[in-house]
N, C-alpha and C positions, 0 to 999 in steps of 0.2 A: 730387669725383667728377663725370667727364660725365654727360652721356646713354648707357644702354648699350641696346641692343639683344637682346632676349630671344625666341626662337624657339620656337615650337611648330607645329606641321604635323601637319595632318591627312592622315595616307596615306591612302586608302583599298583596300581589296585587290579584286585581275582581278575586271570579271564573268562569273561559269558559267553555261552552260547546258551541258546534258549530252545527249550522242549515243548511249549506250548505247541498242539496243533493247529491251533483256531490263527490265523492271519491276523494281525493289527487290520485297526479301521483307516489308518494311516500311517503316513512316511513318519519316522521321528529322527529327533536328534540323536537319541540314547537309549541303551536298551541294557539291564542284567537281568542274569539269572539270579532271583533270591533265594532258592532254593529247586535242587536240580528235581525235574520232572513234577515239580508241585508247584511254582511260580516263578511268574517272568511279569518283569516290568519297563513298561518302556514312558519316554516323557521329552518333551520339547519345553525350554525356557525361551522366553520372550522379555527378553529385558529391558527394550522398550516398554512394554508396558507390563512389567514386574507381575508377569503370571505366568502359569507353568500348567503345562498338559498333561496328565497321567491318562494311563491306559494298564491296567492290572488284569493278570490271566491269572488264575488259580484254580489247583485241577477238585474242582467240586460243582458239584450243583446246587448247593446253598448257598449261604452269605460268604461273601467276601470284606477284608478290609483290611487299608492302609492308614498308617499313620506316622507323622514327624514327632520325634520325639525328644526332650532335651537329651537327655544324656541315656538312649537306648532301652529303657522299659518304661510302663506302662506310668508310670507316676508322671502328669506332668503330660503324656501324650495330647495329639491334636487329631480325629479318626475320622477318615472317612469310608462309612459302610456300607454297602449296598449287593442288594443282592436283582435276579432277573425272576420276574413271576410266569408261569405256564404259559401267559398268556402274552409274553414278551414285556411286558411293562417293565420297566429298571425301577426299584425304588433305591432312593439315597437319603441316608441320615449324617449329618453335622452331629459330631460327638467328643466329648472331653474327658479323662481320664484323672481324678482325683490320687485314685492309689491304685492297689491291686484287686481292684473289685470293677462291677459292672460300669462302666463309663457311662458320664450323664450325657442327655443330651446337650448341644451346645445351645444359647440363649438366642444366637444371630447364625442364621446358615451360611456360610462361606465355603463347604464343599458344593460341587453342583456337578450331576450325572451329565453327560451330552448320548450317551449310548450303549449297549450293551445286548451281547447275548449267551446264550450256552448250545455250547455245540462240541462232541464228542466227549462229555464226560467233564467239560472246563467252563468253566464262568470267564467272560469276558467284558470287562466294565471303563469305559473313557470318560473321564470327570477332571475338575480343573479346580483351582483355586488363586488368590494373588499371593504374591511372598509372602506379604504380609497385609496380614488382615484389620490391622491394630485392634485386636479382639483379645480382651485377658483371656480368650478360651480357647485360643488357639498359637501357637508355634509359628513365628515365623521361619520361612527357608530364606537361613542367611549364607552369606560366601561363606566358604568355609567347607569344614564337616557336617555332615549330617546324619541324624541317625532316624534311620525309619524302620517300625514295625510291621508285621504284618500276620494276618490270622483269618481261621475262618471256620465256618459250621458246615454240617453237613445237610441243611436241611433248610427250606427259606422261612423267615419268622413272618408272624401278620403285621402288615405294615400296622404303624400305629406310629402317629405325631407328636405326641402328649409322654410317652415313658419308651425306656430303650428296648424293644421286642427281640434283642438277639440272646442265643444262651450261650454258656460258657463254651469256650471253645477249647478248653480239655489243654492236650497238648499240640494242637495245630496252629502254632504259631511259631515268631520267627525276629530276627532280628538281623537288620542290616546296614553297615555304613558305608555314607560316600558324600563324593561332592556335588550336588543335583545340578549348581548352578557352573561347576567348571569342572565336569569329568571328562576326561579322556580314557575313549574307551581302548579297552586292548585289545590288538587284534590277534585272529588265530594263530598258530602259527605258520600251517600249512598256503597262508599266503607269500611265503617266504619260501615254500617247498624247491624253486629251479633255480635261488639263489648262491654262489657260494660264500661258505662262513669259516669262521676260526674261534677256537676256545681258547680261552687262559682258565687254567682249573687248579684245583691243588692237586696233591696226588700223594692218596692214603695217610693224611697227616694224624698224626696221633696226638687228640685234642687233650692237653696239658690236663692234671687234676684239682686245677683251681680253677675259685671260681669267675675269674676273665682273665680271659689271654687275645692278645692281641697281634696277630701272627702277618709277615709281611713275605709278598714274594713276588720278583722282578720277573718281568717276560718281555721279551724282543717283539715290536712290530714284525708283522708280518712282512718280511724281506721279497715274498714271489708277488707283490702286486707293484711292478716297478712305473707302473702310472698312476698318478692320482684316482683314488675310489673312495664311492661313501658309505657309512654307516648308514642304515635307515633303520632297523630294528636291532632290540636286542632280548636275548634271554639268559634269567637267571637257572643255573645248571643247581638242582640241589639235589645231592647226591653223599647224604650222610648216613652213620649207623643209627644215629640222631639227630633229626632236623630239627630240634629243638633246641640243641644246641648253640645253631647259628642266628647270633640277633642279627647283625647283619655285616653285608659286604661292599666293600669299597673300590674302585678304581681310581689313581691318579695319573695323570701324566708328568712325566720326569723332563725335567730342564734340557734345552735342546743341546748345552752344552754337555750332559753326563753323557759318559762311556764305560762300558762293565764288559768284563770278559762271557762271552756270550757262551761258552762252553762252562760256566761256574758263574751263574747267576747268583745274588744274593738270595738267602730263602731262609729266616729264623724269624723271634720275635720281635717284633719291630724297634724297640730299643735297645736289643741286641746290635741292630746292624744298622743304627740311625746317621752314624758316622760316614756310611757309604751310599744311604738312601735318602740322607735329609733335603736333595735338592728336588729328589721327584714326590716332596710332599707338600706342592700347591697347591696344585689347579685336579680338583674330580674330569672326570669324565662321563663316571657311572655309576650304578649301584644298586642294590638292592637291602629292605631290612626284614625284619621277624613280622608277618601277615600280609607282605608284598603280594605281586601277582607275579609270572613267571616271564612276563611279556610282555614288552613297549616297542614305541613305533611313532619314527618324529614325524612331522608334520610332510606334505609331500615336497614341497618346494626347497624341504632342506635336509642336512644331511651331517653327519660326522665324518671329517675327512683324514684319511692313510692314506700308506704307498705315496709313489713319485717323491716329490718335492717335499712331504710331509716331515714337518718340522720336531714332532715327535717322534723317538725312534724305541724307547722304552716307557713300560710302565712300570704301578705297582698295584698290586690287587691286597687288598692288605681285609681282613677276616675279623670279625670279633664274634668270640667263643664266649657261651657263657654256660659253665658246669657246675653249677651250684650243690650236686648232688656226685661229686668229684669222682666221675667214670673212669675209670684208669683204661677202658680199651675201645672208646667211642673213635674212631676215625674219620675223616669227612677226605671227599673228592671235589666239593664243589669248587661252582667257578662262573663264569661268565661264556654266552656265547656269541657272535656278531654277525648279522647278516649284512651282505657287502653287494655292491652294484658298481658298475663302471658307466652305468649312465646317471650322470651327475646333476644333479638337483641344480638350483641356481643360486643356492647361498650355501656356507659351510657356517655350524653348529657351535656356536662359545655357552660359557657359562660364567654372571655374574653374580656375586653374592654382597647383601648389605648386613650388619647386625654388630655384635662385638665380640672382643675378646673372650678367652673363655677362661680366665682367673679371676680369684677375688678383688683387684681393682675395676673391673667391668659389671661383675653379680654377685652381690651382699646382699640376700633378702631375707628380712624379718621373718620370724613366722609368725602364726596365728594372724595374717592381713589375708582379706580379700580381694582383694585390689593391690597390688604395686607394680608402677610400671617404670621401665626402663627404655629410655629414648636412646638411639643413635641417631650422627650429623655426616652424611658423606657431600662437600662440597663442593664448588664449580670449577675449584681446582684439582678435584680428580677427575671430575668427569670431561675437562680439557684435553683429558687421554681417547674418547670419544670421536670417530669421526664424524668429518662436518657433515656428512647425509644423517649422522642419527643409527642408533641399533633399534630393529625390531625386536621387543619382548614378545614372546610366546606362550610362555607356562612360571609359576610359580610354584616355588616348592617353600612353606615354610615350617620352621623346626626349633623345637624348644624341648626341654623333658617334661615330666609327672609336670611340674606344677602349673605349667603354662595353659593358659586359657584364648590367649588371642594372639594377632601378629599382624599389623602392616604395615607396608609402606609406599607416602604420600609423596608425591610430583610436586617439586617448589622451583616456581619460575618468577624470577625477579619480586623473589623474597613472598611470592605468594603461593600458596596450597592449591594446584591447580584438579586434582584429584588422585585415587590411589592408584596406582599400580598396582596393587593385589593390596586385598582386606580379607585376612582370614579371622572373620569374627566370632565362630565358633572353630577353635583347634582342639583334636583330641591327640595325647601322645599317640592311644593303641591306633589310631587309623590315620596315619600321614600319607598324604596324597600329592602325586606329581599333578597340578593343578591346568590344566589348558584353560587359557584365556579366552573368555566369549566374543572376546574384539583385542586382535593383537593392538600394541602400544608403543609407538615408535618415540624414546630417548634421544636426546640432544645435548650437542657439548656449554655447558654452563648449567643448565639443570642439575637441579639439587634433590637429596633427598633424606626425608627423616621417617625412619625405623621406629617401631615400637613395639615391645614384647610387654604381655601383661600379664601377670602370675596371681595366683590364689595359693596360700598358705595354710590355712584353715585348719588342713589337718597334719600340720610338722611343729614341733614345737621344741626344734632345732634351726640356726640359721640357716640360708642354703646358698653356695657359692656356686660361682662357675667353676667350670667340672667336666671333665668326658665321664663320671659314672651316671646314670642313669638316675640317682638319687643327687645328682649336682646338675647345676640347671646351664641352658645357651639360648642364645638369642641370633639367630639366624634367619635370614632369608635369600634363600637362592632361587635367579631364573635364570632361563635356557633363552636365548635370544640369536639373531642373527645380523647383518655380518659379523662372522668370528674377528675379534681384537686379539694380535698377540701382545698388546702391551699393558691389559687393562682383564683383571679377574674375582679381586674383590676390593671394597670397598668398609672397613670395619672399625671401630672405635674404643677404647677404652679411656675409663678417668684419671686425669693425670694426678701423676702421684703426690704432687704439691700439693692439688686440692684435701687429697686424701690428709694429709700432715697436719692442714691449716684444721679439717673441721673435725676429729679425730683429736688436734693438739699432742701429735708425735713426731718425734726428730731421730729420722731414718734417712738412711742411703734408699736411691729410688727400690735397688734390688732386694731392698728388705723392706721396703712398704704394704707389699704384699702379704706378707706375712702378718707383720703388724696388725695391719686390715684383718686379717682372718682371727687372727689370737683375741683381736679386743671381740671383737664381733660376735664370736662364738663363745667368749664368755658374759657377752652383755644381758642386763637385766633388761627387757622389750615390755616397757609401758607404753599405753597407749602415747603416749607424747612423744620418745622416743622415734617411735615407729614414722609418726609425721615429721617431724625432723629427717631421720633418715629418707625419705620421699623428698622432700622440699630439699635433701643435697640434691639426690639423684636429676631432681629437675633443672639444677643451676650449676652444676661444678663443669668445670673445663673438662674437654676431651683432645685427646688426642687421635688422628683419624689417618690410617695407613691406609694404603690402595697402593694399583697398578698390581705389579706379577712379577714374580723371579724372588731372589736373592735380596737384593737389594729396593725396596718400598719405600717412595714418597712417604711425604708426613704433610698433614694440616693440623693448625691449632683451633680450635672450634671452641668459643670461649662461650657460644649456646647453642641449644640445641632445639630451642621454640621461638628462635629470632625470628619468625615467619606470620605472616597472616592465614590465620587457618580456615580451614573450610569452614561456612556455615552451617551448626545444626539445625534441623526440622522438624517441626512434628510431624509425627507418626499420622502419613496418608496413604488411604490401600488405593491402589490404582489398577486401574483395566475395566473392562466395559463387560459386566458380567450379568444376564439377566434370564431372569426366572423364566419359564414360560410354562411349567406346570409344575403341578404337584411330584410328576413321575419324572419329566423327563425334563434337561436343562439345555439352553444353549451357551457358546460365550464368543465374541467379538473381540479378537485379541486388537487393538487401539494399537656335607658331603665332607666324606669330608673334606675342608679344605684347610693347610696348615698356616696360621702365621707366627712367620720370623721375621722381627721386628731386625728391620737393617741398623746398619752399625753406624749412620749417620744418626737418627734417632736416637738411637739408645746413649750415642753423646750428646746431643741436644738435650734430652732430656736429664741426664746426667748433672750437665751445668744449669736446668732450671732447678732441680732437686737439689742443688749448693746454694743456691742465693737462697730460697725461701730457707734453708737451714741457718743461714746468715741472723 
């Protein structure tokens, strides 16, 4: 097996600031602009008891309305509409969305007003509903993405109970994604204004005429901070002739043992100079991709630590260009900026990642399936790398391409499913989110965990391998946690290649099993039986599972990957204390990329598993 290439990115989502003039009726958790000087939206979850606060400004005096929607238009939405009468009264209608026509009303009300007024030219409306409603007519808000609509009239319609009194609302509407139940908001920047910072940026690169170039280029820590200082914020610098061109950008940190002449840094395309670069392509730091925001900001009590003692001395910011439309004189400047402090948080900043390989022994997937899912196994002997207090998780980032639909991964303590660590159960590629945790989650050494990426095929009817293109698929999950570990950064799996021989019935060297895998696969005929077969391997073939950091990566044999007692499923019950008290007016009672090189211990181990089964 080569060198593979394993990506994680950190999006981060627009920065708000809000135009409404009218004040919220309350404090909240969260707040965006959905659109600048015509809506703001702000919202508190409660997750004890699985319901959520809204409060929507929209600059009109008619109806207003929000809605959850599965996948961002109107088919399928979940609305709540409501507008303020002359006479102060709020009315609110519960409304469901068939196609691109009038939404019906809903059968069961599940939105409910608490308040509302208009004041300078804005409608201001606070209404509430639970996650989920278990209503076929309505959306639940699950972890995840989410996509909300939003629209409105100019004028108030006559209430009316019985049919939908609102009229078309033309072009005043709007669409928007995020994570309701784990965003993290960004801050301005000008909160950083008396900080000092440092860039790593390109400088005037002339972006190649194909269609991806994947461009790397080394920068020295900053040598004038000769005492320990932290990261607390960062910004993405984007600064091209076309910003369209950059899907996105990456930071790693380089192995403490690499040394580069600091006068002749290395700067080309990254498999140009992989020979002098491959030891600083482990462990992220940072990132940014294509619909990010320009601005993040870790939590306060922690921090990204340079200078002094800091064990990093180089990085690499490495660019993926995409010129599909092959510009010959596009140049880009971008880069990264970092806001710095020397009063020090009380934790410094790591990052873990769980998921698999990204070749075809790790993702072979059918097409035309709705469903298939792909398990990793990270076990009690990596996480013995772990110290005995345990890491604080913080934020989850996860990442898959086009075809992926979901992503988590569950907590297994003494072989049992104690809960997830992050459930992204609506993922969207276009809108990847750096996730904050509603209740940080503190990890322990022997705890276990099992990954799951889950793909929709439907519309390929090609196989789809693991891949860094965008049309080839990864299974990752990375979070930001704290105390930093320097011995321990991902945790990742792929299938061994014996298995691959056994159910496949080919007789290869391991470093051509890969291969194999891709050539039958891509030529296979995908019947329905097929298709289940291939699943029922995925769910039972042995993995193989690298961890730890550097050069050289531990190995476990993980011969399953559902040895576990799982969580128990439930039905569908809406919860929170939500109750009517009028027609008008309601109240409610809330109750990166990262690289792996497979060490050279492994790749003999597996070498001599790969002779006997050929045996």
């Amino acid at each position: 097996m080569f060198i593979q290439f394993v990506v994680v990115l950190f999006v981060i989502q627009r920065c708000n600031g809000v135009t409404s003039p009218v004040s919220p009726f309350t404090t909240y958790q969260h707040t965006v602009e959905l659109q600048p000087n015509v809506s703001d939206l702000w919202w508190t979850i409660n997750e004890a008891n699985q319901t959520i606060l809204f409060e929507l400004h929209i600059k009109t005096t008619g109806w207003i309305a929000l809605g959850i929607s599965p996948a961002g238009g109107m088919t399928g939405a979940d609305i709540g509409v409501g507008w303020v009468e002359q006479s102060g009264t709020v009315r609110f209608l519960d409304e469901y969305a068939t196609t691109f026509t009038l939404p019906l009303l809903d059968n069961s009300t599940d939105w409910f007003a608490l308040q509302g007024r208009e004041q300078n030219g804005w409608t201001a409306i606070q209404f509430t509903r639970a996650l989920d409603t278990c209503d076929s007519m309505d959306v639940a808000i699950q972890s995840g993405t989410n996509h909300l609509i939003f629209a409105y009239g100019l004028v108030d319609p006559t209430w009316n109970t019985t049919s939908n009194p609102i009229t078309y609302h033309q072009t005043r509407r709007g669409s928007y994604s995020l994570s309701l139940r784990s965003y993290s908001d960004p801050p301005l920047e000008s909160k950083f204004a008396t900080l000092n910072y440092f860039d790593f940026r390109m400088n005037n690169y002339t972006i190649p005429a194909q269609d991806t170039t994947y461009y790397c280029k080394v920068f020295r820590a900053p040598t004038n901070y000769t005492t320990k200082q932290h990261v607390i914020a960062n910004k993405m610098l984007l600064n091209s002739t076309d910003i369209s061109k950059i899907h996105h950008l990456l930071m790693y940190e380089c192995d403490s043992t690499v040394t580069f002449n600091d006068s002749n840094l290395p700067s080309d395309i990254c498999e140009n100079i992989y020979n002098k670069i491959g030891a600083c392509m482990f462990n992220i730091a940072t990132g940014w991709a294509v619909g990010g925001d320009v601005m993040s900001e870790f939590p306060s009590d922690a921090g990204y630590p340079i200078g002094g003692n800091a064990t990093v001395k180089y990085y690499v910011v490495q660019m993926h260009y995409t010129n599909s439309d092959l510009c010959t004189n596009c140049q880009d400047s971008s880069g990264l900026r970092f806001y710095v402090t020397d009063a020090l948080r009380k934790y410094d900043i790591g990052y873990l990642t769980f998921g698999t390989d990204t070749d075809a022994l790790s993702l072979t997937i059918p097409p035309q399936v709705e469903t298939f899912s792909v398990d990793t196994y990270c076990p009690a002997s990596a996480t013995a790398l772990f110290p005995a207090s345990g890491i604080t998780i913080i934020n989850a980032f996860p990442h898959t391409h086009l075809q992926g639909k979901s992503i988590w991964t569950k907590i297994i303590r003494n072989k049992t499913a104690v809960g997830y660590l992050f459930n992204a159960e609506t993922y969207d590629f276009n809108y990847q989110f750096n996730n904050r945790l509603p209740n940080r989650i503190t990890i322990y050494p022997g705890d276990e965990f099992s990954t799951r990426c889950v793909y929709n095929t439907m519309n390929k009817n090609t196989t789809t391998f693991g891949g860094e293109r965008t049309v080839d698929e990864m299974c990752l999950h990375m979070f930001t946690y704290f105390p930093r570990m320097e011995n321990m950064s991902l945790c990742l799996s792929f299938i061994y290649s014996g298995s691959w021989a056994n159910f496949l019935g080919i007789n290869t060297t391991m470093n051509q099993t890969s291969a194999a895998v891709r050539k039958i696969a891509s030529n296979m005929t995908w019947t329905s039986n097929m298709t289940t077969k291939w699943q029922n391997f995925y769910n039972n073939a042995t993995r193989i599972t690298v961890y730890g950091r550097g050069m050289n990566l531990p190995y476990a044999i993980v011969p399953s990957v559902s040895d576990y007692r799982d969580l128990q499923k439930t039905a569908c019950v809406p919860r929170g204390s939500i109750i009517n008290t009028s027609s008008a007016t309601r109240t409610i009672h809330f109750g990166i990329w990262h690289v792996l090189i497979i060490s050279t211990s492994v790749l003999s181990f597996l070498t001599k598993m790969n002779s006997q089964h050929m045996k």
